[in-house]
Backbone as CSV, one residue per row, in Angstrom:
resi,resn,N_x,N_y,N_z,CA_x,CA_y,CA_z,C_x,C_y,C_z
1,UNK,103.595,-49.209,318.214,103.187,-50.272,317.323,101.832,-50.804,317.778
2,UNK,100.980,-50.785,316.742,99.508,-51.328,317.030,99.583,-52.858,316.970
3,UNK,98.856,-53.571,317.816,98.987,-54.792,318.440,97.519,-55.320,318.386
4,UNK,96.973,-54.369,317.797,95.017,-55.016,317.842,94.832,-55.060,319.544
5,UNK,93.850,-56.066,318.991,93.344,-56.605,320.762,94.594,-57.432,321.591
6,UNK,95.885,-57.541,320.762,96.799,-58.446,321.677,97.506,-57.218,322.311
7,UNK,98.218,-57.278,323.555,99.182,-57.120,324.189,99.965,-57.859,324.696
8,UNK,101.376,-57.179,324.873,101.888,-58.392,325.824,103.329,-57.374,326.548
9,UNK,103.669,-58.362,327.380,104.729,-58.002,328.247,105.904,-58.943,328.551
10,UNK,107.050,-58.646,328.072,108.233,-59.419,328.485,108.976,-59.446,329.545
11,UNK,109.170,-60.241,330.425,110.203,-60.119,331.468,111.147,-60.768,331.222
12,UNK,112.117,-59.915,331.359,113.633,-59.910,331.133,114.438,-60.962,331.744
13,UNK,113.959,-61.095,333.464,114.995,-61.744,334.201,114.178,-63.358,333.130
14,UNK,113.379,-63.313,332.974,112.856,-65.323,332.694,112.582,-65.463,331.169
15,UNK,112.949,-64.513,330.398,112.323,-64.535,329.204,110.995,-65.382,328.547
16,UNK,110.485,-64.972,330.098,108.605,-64.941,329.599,108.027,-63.897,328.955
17,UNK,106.975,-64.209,327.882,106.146,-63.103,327.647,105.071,-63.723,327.885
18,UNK,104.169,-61.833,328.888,102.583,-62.271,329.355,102.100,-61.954,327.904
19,UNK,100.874,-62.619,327.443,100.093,-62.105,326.461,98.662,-62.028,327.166
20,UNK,98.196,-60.776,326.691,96.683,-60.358,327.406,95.806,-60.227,326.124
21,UNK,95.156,-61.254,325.705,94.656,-61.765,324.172,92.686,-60.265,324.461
22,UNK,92.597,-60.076,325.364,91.402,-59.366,325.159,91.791,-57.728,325.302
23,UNK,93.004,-57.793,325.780,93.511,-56.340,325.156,92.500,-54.912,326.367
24,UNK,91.531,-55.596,327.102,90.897,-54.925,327.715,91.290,-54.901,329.335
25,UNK,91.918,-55.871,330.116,92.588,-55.663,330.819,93.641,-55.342,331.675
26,UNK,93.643,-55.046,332.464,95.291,-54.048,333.082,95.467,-55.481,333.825
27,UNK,96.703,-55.893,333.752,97.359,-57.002,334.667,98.714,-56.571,335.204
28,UNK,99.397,-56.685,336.381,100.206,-56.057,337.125,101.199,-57.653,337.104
29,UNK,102.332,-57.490,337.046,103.122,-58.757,337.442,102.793,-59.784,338.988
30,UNK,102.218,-60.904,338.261,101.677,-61.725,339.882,100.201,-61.774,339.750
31,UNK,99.159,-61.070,339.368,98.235,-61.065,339.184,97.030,-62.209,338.656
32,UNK,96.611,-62.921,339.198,95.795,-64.051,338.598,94.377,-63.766,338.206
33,UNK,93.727,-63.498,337.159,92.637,-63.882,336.888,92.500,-64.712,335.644
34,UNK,91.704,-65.748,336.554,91.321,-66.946,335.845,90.432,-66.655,334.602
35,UNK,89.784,-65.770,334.512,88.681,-64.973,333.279,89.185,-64.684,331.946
36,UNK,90.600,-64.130,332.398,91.037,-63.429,331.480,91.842,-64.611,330.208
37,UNK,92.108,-64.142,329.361,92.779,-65.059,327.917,94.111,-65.079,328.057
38,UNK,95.137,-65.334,329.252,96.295,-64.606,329.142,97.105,-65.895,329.183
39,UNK,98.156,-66.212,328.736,99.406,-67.116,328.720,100.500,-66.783,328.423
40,UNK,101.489,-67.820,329.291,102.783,-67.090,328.857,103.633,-67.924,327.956
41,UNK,104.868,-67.612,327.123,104.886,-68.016,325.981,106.488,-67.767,325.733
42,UNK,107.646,-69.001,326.249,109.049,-68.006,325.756,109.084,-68.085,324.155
43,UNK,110.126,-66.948,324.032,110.708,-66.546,322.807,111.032,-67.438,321.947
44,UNK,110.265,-67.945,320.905,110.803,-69.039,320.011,111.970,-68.621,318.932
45,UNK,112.935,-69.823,318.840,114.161,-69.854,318.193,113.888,-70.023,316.873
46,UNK,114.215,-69.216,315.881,113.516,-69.874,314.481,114.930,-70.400,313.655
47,UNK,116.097,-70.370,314.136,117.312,-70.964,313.002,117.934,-71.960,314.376
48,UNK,118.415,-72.931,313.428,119.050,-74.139,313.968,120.050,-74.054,313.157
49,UNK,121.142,-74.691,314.109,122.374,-75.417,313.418,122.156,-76.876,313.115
50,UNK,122.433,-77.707,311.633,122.178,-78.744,311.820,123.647,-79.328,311.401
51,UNK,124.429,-80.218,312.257,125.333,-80.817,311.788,124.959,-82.257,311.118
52,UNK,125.637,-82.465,310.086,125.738,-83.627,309.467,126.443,-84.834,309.769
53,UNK,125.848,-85.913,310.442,126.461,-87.024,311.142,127.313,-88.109,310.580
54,UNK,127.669,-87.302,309.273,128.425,-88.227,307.748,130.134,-87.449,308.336
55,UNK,129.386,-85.905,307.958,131.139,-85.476,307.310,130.861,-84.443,308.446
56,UNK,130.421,-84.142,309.276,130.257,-83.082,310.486,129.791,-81.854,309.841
57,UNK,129.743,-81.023,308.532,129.611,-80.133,307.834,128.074,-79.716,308.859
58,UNK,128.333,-78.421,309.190,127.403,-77.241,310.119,126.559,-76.396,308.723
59,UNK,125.696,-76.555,309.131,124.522,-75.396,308.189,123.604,-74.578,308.944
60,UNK,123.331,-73.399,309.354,122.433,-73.169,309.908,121.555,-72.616,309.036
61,UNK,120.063,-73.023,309.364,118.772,-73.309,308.309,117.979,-71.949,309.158
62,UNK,116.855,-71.732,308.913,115.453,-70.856,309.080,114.577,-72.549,308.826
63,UNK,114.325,-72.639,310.357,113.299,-73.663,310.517,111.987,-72.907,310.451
64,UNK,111.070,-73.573,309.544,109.602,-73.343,309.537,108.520,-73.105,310.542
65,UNK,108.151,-72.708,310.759,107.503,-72.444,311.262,105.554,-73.383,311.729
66,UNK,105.149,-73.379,310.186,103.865,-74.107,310.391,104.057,-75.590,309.347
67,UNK,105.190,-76.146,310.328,105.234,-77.665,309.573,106.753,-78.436,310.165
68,UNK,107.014,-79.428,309.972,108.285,-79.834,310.749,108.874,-80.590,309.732
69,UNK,109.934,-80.728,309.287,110.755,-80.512,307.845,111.029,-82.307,307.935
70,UNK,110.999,-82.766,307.520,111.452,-84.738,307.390,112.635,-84.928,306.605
71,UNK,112.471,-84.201,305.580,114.118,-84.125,305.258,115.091,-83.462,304.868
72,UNK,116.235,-83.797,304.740,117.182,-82.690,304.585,118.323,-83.391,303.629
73,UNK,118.883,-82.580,302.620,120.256,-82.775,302.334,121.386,-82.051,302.534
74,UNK,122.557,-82.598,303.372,123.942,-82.137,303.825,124.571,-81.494,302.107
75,UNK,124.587,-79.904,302.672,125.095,-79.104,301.124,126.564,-79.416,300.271
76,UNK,127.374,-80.125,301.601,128.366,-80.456,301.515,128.621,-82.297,301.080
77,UNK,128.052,-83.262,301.759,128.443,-84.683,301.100,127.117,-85.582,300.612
78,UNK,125.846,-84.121,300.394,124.707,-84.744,299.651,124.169,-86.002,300.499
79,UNK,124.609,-85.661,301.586,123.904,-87.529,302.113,122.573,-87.197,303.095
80,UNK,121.110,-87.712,302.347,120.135,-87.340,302.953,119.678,-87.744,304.505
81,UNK,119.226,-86.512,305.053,118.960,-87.094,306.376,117.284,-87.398,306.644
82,UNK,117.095,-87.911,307.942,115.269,-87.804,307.976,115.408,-88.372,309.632
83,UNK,114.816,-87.614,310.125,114.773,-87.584,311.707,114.491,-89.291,312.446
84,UNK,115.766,-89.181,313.504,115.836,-89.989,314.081,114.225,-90.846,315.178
85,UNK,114.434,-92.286,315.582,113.170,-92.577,316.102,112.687,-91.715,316.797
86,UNK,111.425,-91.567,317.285,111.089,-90.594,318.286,111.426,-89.430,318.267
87,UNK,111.671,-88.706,317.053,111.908,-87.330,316.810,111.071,-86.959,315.513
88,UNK,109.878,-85.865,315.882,109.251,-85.274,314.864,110.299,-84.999,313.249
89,UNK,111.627,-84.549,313.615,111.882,-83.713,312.382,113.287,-83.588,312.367
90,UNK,114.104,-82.939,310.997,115.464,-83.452,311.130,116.043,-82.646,312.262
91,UNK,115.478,-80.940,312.825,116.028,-80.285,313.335,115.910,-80.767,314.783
92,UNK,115.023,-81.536,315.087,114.855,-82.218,316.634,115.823,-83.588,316.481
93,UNK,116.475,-83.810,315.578,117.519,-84.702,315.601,118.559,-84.452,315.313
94,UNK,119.153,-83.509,314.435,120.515,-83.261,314.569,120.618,-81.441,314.418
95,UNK,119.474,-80.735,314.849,119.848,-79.746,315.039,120.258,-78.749,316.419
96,UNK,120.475,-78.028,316.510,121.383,-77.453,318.224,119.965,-76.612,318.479
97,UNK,118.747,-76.732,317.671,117.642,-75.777,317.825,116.603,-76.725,317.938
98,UNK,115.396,-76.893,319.073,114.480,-77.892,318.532,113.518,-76.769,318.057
99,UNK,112.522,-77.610,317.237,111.709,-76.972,316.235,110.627,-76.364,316.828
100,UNK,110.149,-75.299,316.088,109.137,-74.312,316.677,107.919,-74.984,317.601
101,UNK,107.473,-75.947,316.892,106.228,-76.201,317.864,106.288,-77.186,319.349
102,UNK,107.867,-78.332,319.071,108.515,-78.717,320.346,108.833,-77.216,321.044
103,UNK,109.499,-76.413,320.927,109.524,-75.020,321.700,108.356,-75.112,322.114
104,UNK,106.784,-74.825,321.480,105.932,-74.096,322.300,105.290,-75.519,323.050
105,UNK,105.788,-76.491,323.064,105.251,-77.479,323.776,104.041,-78.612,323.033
106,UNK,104.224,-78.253,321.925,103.188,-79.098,320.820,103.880,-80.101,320.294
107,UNK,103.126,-80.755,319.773,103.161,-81.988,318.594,103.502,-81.606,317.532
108,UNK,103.746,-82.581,316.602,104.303,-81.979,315.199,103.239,-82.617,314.390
C-alpha cells in the first residue's frame, strides 16, 4: 500500500504508531532525531457507546471525526441530550468512547 511521503510503524506491545512524515528517513526503534517530522500517535476509537441517563437505553454511534457533536437524541425515550459542564460533546459525557480529538489530545 502506497503511503506517499508518510510512513509509519506500529508497536504492538504500546499501541503506538511512529509516523515518519518526510518518508526519507530510516528510523530504528529508540532512535532520536530532533530534525526529523516524526510523532507518535495511538489508535483513535471512532464508535462510542452512548447511554441515556433518562431510560439507560445503549446506542453505539460513529463519532465524527472533524467536529464534536452537541447534541443528541435517545432513539428510544426521545429525550435530548447536550454535553455536560466541562465537556466538549455528548460523547465526552455520556459516551464509554471520548471523542476523536480529546483522543489525540486537542480541543474541540
Amino acid at each position: 500500500m502506497d503511503h506517499g511521503p508518510f510512513t509509519y510503524k506500529t508497536n504492538p506491545n504500546t499501541s503506538l504508531t511512529k509516523y515518519n512524515l518526510s518518508g526519507m528517513m530510516k528510523h530504528e526503534e529508540g532512535d532520536i532525531d530532533r530534525g526529523s517530522r516524526e510523532y507518535y500517535m495511538t489508535d483513535l476509537q471512532l464508535q462510542s457507546t452512548i447511554m441515556c441517563p433518562k431510560c439507560n437505553h445503549q446506542t453505539t454511534e460513529q463519532m465524527p471525526t472533524n467536529y464534536c457533536q452537541y447534541y443528541w437524541e435517545c432513539p428510544h425515550c426521545k429525550n435530548d441530550l447536550k454535553p455536560k459542564e466541562g465537556d466538549c460533546c455528548v460523547y465526552c459525557s455520556y459516551g464509554n468512547v471520548k471523542c476523536p480529538p480529546i483522543q489525540k489530545g486537542e480541543c474541540c
